[in-house]
C-alpha positions as CSV (number, residue, x, y, z in Angstrom):
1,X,18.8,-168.9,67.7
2,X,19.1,-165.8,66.0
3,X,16.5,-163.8,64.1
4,X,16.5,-163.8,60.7
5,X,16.7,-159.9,61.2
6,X,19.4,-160.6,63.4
7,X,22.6,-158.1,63.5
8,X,25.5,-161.3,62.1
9,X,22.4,-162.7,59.9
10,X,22.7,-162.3,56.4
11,X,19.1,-160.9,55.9
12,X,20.2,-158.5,58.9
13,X,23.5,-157.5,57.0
14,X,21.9,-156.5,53.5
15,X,18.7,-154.9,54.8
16,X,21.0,-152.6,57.0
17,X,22.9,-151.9,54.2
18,X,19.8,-151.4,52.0
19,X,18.6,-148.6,54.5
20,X,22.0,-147.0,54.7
21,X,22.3,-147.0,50.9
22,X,18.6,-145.1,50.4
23,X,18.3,-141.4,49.7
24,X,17.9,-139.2,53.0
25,X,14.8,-137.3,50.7
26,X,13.0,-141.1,50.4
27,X,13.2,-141.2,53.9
28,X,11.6,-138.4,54.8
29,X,8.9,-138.7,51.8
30,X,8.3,-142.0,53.6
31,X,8.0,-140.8,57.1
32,X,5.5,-137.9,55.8
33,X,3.3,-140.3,53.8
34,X,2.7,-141.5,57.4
35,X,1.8,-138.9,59.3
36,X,-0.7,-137.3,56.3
37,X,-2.8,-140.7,56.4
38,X,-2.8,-139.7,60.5
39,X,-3.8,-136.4,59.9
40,X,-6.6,-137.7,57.0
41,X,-8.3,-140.4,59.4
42,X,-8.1,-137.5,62.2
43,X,-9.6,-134.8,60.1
44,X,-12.1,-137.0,59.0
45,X,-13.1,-138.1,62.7
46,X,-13.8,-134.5,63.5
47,X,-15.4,-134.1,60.5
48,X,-18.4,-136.9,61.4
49,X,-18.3,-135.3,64.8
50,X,-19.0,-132.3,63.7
51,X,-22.0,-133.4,61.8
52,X,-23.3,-135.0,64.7
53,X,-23.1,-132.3,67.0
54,X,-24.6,-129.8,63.7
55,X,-27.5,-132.7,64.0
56,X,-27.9,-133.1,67.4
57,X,-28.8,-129.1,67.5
58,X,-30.9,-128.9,65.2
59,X,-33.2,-131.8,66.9
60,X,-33.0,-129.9,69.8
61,X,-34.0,-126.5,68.4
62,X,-36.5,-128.5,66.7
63,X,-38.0,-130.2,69.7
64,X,-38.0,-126.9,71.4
65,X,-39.7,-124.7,68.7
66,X,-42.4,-127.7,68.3
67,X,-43.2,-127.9,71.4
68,X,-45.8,-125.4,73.6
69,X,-44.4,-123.0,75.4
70,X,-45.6,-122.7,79.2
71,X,-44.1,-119.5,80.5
72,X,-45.2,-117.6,76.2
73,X,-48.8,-117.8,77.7
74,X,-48.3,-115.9,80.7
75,X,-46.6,-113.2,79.1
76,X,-48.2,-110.4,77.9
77,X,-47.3,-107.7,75.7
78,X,-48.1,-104.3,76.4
79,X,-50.3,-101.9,73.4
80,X,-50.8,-98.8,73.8
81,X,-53.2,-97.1,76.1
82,X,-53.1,-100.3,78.3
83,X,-51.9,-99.1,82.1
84,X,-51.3,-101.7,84.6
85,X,-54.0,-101.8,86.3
86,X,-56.3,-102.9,83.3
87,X,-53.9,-105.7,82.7
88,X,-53.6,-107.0,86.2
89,X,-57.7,-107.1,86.1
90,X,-57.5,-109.1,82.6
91,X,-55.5,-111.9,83.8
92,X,-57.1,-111.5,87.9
93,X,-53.9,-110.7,89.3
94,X,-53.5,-107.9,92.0
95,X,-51.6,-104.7,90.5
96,X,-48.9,-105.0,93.5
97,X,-48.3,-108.6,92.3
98,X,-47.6,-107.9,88.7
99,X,-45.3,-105.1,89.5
100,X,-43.6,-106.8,91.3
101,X,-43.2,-109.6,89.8
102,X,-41.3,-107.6,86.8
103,X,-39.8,-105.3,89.2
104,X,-41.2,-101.9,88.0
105,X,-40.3,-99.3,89.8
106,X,-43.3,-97.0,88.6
107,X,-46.4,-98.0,87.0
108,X,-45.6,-96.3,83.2
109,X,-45.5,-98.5,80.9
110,X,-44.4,-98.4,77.4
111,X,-45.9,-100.0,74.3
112,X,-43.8,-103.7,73.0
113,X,-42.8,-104.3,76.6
114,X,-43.4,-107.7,77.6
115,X,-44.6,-108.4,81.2
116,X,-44.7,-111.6,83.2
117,X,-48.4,-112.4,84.4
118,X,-48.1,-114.5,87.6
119,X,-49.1,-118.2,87.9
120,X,-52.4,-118.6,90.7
121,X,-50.7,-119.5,94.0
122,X,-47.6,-117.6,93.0
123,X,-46.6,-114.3,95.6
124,X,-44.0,-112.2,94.9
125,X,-42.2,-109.9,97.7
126,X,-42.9,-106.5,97.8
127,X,-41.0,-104.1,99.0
128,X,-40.4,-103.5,102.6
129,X,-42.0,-107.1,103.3
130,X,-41.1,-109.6,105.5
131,X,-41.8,-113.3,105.7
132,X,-44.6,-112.9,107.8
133,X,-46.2,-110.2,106.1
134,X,-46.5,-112.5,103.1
135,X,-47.5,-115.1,105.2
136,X,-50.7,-112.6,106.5
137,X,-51.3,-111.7,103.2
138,X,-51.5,-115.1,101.7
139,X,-53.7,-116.5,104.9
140,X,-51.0,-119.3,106.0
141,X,-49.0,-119.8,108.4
142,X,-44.8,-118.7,108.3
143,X,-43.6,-122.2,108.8
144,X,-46.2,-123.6,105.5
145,X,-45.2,-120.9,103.5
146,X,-41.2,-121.4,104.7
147,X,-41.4,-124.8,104.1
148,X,-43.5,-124.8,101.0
149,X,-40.2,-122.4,99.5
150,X,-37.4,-124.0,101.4
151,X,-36.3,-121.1,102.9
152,X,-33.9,-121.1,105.6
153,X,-34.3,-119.4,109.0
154,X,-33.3,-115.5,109.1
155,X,-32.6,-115.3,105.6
156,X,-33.7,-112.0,103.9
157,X,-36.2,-111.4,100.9
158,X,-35.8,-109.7,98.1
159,X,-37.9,-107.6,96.3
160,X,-39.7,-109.7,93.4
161,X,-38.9,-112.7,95.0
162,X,-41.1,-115.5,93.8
163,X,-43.2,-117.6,96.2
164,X,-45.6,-120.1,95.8
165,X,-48.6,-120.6,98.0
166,X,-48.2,-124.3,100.2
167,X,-50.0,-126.8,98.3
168,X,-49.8,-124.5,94.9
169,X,-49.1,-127.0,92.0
170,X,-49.1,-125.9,88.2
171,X,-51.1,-127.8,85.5
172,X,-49.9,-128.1,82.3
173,X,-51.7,-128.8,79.1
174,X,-50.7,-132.9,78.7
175,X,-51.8,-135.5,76.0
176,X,-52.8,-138.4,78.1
177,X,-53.9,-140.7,75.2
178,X,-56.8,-142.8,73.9
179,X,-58.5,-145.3,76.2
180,X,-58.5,-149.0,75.1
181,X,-61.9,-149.0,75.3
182,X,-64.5,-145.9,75.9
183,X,-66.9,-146.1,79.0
184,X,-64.4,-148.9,80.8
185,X,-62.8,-147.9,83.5
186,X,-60.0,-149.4,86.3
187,X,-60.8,-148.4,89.7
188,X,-59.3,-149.1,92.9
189,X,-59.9,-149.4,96.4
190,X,-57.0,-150.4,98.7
191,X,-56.1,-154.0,97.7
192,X,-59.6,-154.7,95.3
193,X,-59.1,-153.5,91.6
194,X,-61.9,-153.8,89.5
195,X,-62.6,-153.4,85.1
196,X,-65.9,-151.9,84.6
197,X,-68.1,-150.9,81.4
198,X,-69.6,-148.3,83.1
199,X,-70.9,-146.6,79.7
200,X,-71.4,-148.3,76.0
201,X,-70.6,-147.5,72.9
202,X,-73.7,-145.4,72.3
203,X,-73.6,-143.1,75.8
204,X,-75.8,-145.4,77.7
205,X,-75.0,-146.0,81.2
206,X,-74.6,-150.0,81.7
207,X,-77.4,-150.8,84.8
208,X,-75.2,-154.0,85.8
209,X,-72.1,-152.1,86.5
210,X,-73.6,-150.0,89.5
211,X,-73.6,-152.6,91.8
212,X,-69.6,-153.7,91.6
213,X,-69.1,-150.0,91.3
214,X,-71.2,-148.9,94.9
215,X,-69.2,-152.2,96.8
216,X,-65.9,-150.0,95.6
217,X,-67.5,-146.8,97.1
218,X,-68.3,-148.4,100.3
219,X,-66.3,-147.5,103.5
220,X,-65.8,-150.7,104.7
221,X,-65.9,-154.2,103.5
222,X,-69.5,-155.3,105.4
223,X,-71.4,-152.0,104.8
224,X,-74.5,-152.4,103.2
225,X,-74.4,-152.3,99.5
226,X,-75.7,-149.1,97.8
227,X,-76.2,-148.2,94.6
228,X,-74.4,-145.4,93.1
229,X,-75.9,-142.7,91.2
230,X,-76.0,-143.2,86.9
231,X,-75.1,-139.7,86.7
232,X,-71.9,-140.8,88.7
233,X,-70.9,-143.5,86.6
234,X,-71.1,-141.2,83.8
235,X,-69.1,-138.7,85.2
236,X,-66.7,-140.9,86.1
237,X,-66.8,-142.4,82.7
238,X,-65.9,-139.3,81.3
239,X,-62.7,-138.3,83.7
240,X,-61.4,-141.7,82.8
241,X,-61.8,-141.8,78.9
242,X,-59.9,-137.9,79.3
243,X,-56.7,-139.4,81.0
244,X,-56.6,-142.4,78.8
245,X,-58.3,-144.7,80.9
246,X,-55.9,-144.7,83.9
247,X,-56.8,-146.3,87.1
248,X,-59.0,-144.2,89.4
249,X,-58.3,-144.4,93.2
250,X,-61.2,-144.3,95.7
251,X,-60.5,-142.0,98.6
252,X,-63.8,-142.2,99.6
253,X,-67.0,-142.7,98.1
254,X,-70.4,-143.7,101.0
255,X,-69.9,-142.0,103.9
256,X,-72.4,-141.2,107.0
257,X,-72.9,-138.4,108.6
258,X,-71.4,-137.0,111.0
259,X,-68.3,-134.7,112.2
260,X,-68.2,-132.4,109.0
261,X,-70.5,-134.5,106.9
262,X,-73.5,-132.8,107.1
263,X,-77.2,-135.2,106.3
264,X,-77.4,-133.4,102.8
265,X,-74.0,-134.1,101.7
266,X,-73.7,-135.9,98.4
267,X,-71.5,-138.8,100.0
268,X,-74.2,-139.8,102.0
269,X,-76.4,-140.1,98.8
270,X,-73.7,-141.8,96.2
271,X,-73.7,-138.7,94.3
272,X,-70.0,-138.3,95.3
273,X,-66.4,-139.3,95.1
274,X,-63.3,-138.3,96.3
275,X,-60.6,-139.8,94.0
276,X,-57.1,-139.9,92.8
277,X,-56.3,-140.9,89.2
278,X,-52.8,-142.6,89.1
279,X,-50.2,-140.6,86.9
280,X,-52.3,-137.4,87.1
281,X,-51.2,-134.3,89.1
282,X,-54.6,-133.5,91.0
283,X,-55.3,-130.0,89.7
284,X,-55.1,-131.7,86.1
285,X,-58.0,-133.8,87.5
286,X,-60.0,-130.7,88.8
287,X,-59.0,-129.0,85.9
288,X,-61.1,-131.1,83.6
289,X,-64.2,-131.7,85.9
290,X,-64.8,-128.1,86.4
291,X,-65.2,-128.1,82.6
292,X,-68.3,-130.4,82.8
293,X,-71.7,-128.7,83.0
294,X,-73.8,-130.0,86.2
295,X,-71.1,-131.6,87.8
296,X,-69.2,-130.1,90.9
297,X,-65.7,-130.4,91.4
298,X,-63.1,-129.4,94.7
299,X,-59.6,-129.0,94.5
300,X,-58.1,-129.9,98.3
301,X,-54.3,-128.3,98.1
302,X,-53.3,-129.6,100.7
303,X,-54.6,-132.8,100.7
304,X,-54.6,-135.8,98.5
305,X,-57.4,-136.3,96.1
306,X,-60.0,-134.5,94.4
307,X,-63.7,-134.2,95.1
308,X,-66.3,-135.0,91.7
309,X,-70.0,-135.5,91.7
310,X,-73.2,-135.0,90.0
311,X,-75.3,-132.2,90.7
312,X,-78.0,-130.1,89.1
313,X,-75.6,-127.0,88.6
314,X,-72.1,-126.6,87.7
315,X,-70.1,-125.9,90.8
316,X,-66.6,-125.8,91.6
317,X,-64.2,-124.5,94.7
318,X,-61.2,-124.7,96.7
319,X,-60.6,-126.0,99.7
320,X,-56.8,-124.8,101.7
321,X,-58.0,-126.8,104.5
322,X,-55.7,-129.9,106.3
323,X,-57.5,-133.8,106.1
324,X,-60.0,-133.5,109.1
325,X,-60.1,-129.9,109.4
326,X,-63.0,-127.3,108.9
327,X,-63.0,-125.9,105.3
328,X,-61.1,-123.3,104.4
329,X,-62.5,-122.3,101.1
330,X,-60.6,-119.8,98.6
331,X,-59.0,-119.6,95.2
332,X,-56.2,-120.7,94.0
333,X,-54.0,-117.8,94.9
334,X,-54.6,-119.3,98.7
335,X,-57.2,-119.1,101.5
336,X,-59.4,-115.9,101.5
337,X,-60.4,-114.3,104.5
338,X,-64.5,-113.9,105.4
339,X,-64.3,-110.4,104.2
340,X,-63.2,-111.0,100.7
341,X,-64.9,-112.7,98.1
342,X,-63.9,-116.0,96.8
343,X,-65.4,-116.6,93.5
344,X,-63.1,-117.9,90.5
345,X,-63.5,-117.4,86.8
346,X,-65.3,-120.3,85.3
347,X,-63.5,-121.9,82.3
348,X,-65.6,-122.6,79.1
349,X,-67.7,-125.7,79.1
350,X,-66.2,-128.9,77.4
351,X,-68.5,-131.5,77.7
352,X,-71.7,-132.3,79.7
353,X,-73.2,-134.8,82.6
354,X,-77.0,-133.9,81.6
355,X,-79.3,-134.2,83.6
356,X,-81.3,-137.0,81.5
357,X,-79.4,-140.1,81.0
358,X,-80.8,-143.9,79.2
359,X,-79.8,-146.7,80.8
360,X,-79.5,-149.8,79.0
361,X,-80.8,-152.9,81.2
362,X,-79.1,-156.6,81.2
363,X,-81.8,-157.9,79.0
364,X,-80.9,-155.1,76.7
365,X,-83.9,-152.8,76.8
366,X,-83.2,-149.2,77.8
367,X,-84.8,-146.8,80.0
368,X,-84.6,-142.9,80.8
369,X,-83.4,-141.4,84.0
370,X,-84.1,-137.7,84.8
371,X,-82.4,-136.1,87.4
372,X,-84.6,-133.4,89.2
373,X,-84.2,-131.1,92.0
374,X,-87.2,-133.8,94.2
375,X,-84.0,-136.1,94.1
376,X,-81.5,-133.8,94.2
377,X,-79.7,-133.0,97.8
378,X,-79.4,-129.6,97.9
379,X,-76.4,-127.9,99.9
380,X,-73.3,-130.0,99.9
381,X,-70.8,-129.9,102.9
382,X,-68.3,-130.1,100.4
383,X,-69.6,-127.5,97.9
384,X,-69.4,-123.5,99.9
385,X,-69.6,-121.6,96.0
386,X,-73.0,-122.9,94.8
387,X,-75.4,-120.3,93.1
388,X,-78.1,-118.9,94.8
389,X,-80.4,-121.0,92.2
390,X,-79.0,-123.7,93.8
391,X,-79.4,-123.2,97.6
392,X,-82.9,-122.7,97.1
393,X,-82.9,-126.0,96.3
394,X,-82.5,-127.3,99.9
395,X,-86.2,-126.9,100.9
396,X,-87.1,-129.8,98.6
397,X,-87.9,-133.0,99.9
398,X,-84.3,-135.3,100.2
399,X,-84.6,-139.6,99.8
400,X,-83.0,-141.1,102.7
401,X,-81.2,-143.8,100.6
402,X,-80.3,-144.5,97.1
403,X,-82.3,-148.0,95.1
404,X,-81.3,-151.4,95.8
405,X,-79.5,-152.9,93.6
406,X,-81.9,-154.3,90.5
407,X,-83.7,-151.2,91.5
408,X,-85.1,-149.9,87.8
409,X,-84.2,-146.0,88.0
């Protein structure tokens, strides 16, 4: 059966015909018509593309004007009469360092120009060093510091190079949030998770959360239970509100003395706490407790937690050494040698752990704790940069245990 647009139809015979008869101008017209609505729908395609990509830019520039600029605040901006040396001691950075981490060739400077001030735990090459030369001068080992920069074997420095100290890890400013609820906090020990209102609404440290919270210090399961110290809980209170109430890891918490935990170590006196805080770099952690008056705080690089407690004087240090090793205290440029000095600026105080605490009982009455130097401990294994105010400290008198638990402080 043939189409009715068949070539012997009669449909097929007329519309032929009707094509043939049409104007050669009508065709074209037609033809054009075509292709201009192509050309419309096209143009306006790239029209909306362009809009979005014009949008999309100016989100990003947006985003990246808004938001704080790491590298803008170690930068600094030379005025006149500054020389290199003064700036190096401003930001604590050795004048080799900052010269050659902008690659001056001379130390004249000129006023608008904009220097880079290196990062603690940063090096940078200087010239006519080797790999073990910065490895001397940083107080590690070549294969740490290789490793630390992935830097294959027999490959050549150059001058200004950056490299970063093993275990060097920045910390940025970061908005951790809001806790739920103030004075709670999560904290874990291997497979046991507890919730604990260790503070209430009104600063008061809760008496009936110091017992679940010294069985999560305890070393191991059938140790004797101990009670931590308020001034602890507090503490730790405080850390957890700052990071938005995220789970705090115990590392460890009681411990006995022995090996490198010395008798007047605040481990042995549930003063102490090595933690982790999950979703938080560990110099963020250290970075905050050091900001706490009478509290002492340890950065391990090269290990895996953080060191808090509650002491009579605000402390805080660095410790290069491996897990099980003899300290090797420094800065955070890297170990220092016994000859040099190892003190760190101290940033300004936000907050406080004082020394006199209330603690609010089960029944609801409240009572006052003061903290003294009679129950204070003195010298801590883990704490090498405590003042001289402090050391003297260590003749007093030391409690062999803390109270048992219903013990009223």
């Amino acid at each position: 059966m043939l189409s009715s647009f068949g070539g012997d139809s009669l449909g097929g015979k007329r519309l032929a015909a009707g094509l043939r008869d049409r104007p050669h101008s009508v065709r074209l017209a037609e033809a054009g018509s075509g292709n201009d609505a192509m050309r419309k729908k096209r143009r306006k395609i790239w029209d909306w593309g362009r809009c979005f990509a014009a949008l999309a830019a100016f989100l990003i520039g947006l985003a990246l004007w808004s938001a704080p600029s790491v590298t803008a605040a170690r930068e600094h901006r030379v005025r006149a009469g500054q020389s290199l040396a003064r700036i190096a001691r401003r930001y604590r950075v050795s004048v080799q360092d900052l010269r050659a981490a902008n690659r001056l060739r001379s130390a004249n400077l000129r006023p608008g120009q904009v220097l880079r001030i290196p990062d603690p735990g940063e090096l940078f090459v200087r010239r006519g060093e080797t790999l073990s030369h910065v490895a001397r001068r940083a107080n590690v080992s070549v294969s740490e510091l290789r490793r630390a920069n992935r830097l294959r074997r027999g490959r050549a420095l150059q001058v200004g190079q950056r490299l970063v100290v093993p275990g060097f890890q920045r910390s940025e400013p970061r908005d951790y949030g809001e806790p739920e609820v103030p004075g709670r906090i999560t904290i874990q020990r291997r497979d046991q998770r507890e919730t604990l209102q260790l503070v209430d609404s009104e600063g008061r440290v809760v008496e009936a959360s110091l017992a679940p919270l010294g069985r999560m210090m305890r070393r191991l399961d059938d140790d004797p239970l101990r009670m931590p110290h308020p001034r602890l809980a507090l503490l730790l209170a405080r850390l957890s509100d700052h990071f938005g109430g995220r789970t705090i890891q115990v590392v460890s918490g009681f411990r006995e003395a022995g090996g490198y935990t010395r008798e007047t170590s605040r481990h042995t006196r549930g003063r102490a706490l090595d933690l982790r805080i999950r979703g938080v770099a560990n110099r963020a952690i250290w970075e905050r407790c050091r900001r706490f008056d009478h509290a002492g705080c340890g950065y391990y690089p090269r290990s895996t937690f953080v060191h808090v407690d509650a002491r009579l004087v605000r402390t805080q240090w660095v410790d290069w050494s491996r897990p099980g090793r003899r300290a090797r205290y420094g800065t955070l440029r890297g170990p220092a040698r016994r000859a040099q000095r190892r003190r760190m600026a101290r940033p300004r105080r936000q907050g406080d752990i004082p020394l006199t605490i209330e603690i609010i009982r089960a029944d609801g009455s409240v009572t006052t704790f003061e903290d003294s130097a009679a129950v204070d401990e003195g010298h801590d294994d883990d704490a090498e940069e405590g003042s001289e105010h402090e050391r003297r400290r260590q003749a007093y008198p030391l409690p062999r245990s803390m109270p048992r638990p219903g013990t009223v402080f």
